[in-house]
PADREN-449507 format. One record per residue (C-alpha): y, x, z; residue number from 1; residue in one letter. Coordinates in steps of 0.5 Angstrom, whole numbers. Layout:
N
+-------+-------+-------+-----+-----+
! north !  east !    up !   n ! res !
+-------+-------+-------+-----+-----+
!     Y !     X !     Z ! NUM !   A !
...
+-------+-------+-------+-----+-----+
//
This chain:
239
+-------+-------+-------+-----+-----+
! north !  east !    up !   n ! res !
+-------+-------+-------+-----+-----+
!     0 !     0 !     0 !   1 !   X !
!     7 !     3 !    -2 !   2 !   X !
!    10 !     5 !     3 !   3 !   X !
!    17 !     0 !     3 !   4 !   X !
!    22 !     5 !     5 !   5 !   X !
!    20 !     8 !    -2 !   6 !   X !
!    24 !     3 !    -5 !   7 !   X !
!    30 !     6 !    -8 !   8 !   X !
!    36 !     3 !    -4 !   9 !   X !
!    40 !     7 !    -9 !  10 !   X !
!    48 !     6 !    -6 !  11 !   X !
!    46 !    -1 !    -2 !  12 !   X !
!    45 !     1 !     6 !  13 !   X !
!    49 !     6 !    11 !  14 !   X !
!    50 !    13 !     9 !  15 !   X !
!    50 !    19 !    13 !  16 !   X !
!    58 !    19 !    14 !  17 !   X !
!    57 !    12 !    18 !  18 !   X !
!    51 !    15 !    22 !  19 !   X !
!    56 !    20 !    24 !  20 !   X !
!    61 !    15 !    25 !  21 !   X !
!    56 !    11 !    30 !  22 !   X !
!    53 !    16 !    34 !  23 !   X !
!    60 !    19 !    35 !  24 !   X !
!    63 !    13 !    38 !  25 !   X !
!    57 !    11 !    42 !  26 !   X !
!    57 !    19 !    44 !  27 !   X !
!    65 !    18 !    46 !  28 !   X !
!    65 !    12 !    50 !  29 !   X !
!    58 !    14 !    53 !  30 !   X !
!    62 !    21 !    56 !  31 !   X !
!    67 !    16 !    57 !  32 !   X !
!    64 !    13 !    63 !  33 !   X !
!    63 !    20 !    67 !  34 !   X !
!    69 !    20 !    70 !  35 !   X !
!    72 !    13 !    68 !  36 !   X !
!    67 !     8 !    70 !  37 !   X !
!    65 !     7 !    76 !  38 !   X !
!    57 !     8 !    78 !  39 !   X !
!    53 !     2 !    78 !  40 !   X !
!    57 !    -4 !    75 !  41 !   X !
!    56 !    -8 !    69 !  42 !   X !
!    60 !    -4 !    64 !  43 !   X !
!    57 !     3 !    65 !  44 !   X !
!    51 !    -1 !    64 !  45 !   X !
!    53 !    -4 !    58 !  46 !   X !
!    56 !     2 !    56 !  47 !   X !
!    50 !     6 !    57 !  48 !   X !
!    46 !     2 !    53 !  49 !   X !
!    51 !     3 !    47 !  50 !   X !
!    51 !    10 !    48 !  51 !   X !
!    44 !    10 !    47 !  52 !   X !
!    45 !    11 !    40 !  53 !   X !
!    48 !    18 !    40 !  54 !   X !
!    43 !    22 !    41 !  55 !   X !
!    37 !    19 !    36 !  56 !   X !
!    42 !    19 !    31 !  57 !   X !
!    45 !    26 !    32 !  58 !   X !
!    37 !    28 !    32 !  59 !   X !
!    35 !    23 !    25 !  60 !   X !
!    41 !    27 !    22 !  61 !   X !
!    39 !    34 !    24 !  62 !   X !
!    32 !    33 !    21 !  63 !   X !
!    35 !    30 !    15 !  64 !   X !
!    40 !    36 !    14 !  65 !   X !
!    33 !    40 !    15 !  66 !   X !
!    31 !    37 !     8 !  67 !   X !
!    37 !    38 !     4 !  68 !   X !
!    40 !    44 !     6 !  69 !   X !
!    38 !    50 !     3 !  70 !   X !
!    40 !    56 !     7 !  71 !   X !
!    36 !    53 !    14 !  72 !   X !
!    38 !    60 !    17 !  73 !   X !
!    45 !    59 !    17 !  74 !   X !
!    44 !    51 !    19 !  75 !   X !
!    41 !    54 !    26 !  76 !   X !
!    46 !    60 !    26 !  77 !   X !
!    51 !    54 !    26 !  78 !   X !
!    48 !    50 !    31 !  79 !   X !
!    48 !    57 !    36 !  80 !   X !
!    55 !    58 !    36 !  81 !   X !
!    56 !    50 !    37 !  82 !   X !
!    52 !    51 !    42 !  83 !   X !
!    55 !    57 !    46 !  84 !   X !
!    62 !    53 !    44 !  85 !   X !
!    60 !    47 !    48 !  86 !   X !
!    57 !    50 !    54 !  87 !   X !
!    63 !    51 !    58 !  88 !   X !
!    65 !    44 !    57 !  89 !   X !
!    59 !    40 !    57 !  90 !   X !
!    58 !    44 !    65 !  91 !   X !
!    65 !    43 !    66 !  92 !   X !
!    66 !    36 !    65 !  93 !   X !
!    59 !    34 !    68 !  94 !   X !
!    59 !    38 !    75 !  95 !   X !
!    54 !    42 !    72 !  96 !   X !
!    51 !    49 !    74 !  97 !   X !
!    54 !    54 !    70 !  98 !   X !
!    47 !    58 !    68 !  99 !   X !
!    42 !    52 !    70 ! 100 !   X !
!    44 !    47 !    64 ! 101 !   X !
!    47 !    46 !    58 ! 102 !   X !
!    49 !    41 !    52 ! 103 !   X !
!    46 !    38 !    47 ! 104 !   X !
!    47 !    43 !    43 ! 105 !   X !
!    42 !    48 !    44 ! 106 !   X !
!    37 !    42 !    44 ! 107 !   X !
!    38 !    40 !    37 ! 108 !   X !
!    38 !    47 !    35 ! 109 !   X !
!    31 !    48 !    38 ! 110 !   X !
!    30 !    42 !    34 ! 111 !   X !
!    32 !    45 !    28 ! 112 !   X !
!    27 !    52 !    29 ! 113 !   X !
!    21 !    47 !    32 ! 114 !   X !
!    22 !    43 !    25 ! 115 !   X !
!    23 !    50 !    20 ! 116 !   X !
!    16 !    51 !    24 ! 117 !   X !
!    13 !    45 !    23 ! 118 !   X !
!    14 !    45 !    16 ! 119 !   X !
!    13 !    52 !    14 ! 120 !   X !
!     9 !    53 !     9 ! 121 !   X !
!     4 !    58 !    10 ! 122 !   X !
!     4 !    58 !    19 ! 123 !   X !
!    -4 !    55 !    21 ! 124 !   X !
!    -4 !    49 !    27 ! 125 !   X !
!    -4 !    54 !    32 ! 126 !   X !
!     3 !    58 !    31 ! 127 !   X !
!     6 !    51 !    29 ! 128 !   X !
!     3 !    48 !    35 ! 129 !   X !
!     6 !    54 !    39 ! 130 !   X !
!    13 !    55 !    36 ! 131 !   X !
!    14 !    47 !    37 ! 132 !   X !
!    11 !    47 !    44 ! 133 !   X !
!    16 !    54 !    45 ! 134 !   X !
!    22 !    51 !    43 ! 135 !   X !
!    21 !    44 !    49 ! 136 !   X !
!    20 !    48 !    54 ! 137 !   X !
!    26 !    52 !    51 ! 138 !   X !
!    30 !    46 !    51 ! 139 !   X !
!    29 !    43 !    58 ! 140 !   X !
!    36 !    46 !    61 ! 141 !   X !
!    39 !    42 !    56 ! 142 !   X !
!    41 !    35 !    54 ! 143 !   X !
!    35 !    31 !    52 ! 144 !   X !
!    32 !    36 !    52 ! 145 !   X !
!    24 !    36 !    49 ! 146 !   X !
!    26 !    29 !    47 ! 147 !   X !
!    32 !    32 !    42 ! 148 !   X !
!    26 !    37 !    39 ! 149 !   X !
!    20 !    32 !    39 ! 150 !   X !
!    24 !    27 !    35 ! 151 !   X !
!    27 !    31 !    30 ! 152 !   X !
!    20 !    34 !    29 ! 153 !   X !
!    17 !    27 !    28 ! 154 !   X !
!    23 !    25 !    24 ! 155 !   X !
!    21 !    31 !    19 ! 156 !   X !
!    14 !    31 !    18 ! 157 !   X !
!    14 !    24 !    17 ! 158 !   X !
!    21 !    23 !    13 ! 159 !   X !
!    17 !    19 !     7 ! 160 !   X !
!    13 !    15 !    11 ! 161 !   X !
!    17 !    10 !    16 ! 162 !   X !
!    13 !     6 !    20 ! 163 !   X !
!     9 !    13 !    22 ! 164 !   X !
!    16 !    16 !    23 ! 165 !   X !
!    18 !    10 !    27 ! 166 !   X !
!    11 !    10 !    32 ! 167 !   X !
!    12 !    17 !    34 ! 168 !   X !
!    20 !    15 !    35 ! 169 !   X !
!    18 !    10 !    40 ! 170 !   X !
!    12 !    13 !    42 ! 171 !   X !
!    16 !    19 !    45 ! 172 !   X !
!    23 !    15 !    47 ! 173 !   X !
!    18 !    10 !    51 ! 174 !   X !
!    13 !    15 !    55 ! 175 !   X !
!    17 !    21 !    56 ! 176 !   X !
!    25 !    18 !    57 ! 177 !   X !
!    24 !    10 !    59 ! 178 !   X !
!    18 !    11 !    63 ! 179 !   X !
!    20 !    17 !    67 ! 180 !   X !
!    26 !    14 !    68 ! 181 !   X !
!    24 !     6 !    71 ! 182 !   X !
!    19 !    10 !    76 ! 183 !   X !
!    25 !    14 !    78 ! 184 !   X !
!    32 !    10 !    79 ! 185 !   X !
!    29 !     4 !    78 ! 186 !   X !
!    32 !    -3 !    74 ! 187 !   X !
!    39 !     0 !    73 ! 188 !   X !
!    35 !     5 !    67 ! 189 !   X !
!    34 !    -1 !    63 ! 190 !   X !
!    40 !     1 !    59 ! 191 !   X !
!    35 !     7 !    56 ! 192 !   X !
!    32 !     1 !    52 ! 193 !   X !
!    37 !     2 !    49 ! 194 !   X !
!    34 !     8 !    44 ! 195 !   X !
!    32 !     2 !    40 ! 196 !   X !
!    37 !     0 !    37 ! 197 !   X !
!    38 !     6 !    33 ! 198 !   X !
!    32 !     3 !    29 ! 199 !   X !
!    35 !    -1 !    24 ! 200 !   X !
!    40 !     3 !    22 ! 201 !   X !
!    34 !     8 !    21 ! 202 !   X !
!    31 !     3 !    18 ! 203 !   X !
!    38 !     2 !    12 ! 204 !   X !
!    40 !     9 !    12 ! 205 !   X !
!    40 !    10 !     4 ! 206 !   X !
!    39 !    18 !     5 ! 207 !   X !
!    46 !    18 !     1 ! 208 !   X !
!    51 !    23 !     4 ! 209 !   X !
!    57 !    19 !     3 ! 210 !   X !
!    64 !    22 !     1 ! 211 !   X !
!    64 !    30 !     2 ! 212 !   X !
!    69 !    33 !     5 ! 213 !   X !
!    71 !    40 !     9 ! 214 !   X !
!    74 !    36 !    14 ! 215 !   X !
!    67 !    31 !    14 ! 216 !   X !
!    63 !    37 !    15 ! 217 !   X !
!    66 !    40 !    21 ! 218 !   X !
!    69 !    34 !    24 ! 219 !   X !
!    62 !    33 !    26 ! 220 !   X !
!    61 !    39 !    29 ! 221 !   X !
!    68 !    40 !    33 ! 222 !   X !
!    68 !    33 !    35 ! 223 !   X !
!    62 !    35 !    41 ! 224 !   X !
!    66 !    40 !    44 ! 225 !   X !
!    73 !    37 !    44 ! 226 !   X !
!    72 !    30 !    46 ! 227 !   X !
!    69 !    34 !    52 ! 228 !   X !
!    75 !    38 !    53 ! 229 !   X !
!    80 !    32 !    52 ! 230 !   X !
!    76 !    28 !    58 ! 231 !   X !
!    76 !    34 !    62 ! 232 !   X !
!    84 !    36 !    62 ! 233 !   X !
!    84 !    27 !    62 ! 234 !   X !
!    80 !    27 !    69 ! 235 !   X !
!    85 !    32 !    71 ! 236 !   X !
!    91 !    30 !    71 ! 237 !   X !
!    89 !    22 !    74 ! 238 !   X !
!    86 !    26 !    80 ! 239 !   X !
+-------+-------+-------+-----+-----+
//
């Protein structure tokens, strides 16, 4: 049976620039709540649920850039040095220790080279099995963590073949994000359900850039650590 995301959606369904722009804004407003929102309430959960976008999002797109791109070591370079610029901040802003934590960032990156592996033409099981396996535990200081390197894995290796790419997805955001979470805070984590909702936008993504631009480019990638610099000097000057 055809598998039915091989159907050409041609221009119909959403772009990676409007993919970009969601998970942006569920990331801004998701970060927003650290400081502005108070714990515990109806809005932060809410809000939460919202920002659950960002980060399934974020990792679709690295594995798509993954596939497109033809310079895979420049790509992870780019995301080292992102990741170094967006330490500081991202410690900072959270109230986090300074060498026992980190960003995103530095998980996306090990996602990245989990990804390279994965796909690696020559590489056997076993080293394909030990770099991924190398890169979780590499990514465990950092935000999201495993699951950043898992689903960007998953999102690569299935890439034609959605129903498998989303069982995975799922597999991993309910067993290793959603349970683990109920079992520790309780009800008030349902809000991590929200994961979910980045699924019909997998779902109508059209595998289309959208309008190139420098600006398009770098924005994504600039965006990360100023937002956060921005909420701190913010947090600042209302304290």
């Amino acid at each position: 049976m055809k598998n039915i995301r091989q159907l050409d959606l041609s221009n119909n369904g959403i772009n990676a620039n409007v993919l970009k722009i969601v998970a942006v804004a569920a990331m801004f407003f998701d970060h927003a709540t650290n400081v502005f929102v108070p714990d515990g309430t109806p809005m932060r959960w809410g809000i939460h649920l919202f920002g659950r976008l960002a980060a399934p999002l974020i990792c679709y797109l690295i594995a798509e850039g993954h596939h497109y791109t033809s310079n895979k070591k420049a790509y992870t370079i780019r995301l080292f040095l992102f990741a170094l610029i967006s330490h500081f901040p991202y410690v900072i802003y959270f109230d986090l220790s300074l060498w026992k934590a980190t960003s995103v960032m530095w998980s996306l990156m090990l996602g990245l080279i989990a990804l390279t592996a994965a796909k690696h033409q020559t590489m056997n099981v076993f080293q394909k099995s030990l770099v991924i396996l190398l890169c979780c535990l590499a990514a465990y200081p950092a935000n999201w963590h495993y699951l950043a390197v898992l689903w960007i894995v998953g999102f690569g290796v299935f890439r034609e073949q959605f129903t498998k790419k989303m069982l995975f997805y799922v597999a991993v955001g309910g067993l290793l994000y959603v349970l683990p979470g109920l079992l520790q805070y309780g009800p008030f984590v349902t809000y991590r359900f929200g994961f979910l909702l980045a699924i019909p936008f997998f779902y109508y993504y059209n595998r289309q850039p959208g309008k190139r631009s420098w600006f398009s480019k770098w924005a994504f990638y600039w965006f990360y650590p100023l937002h956060l610099t921005f909420f701190i000097l913010l947090s600042w000057l209302i304290m």
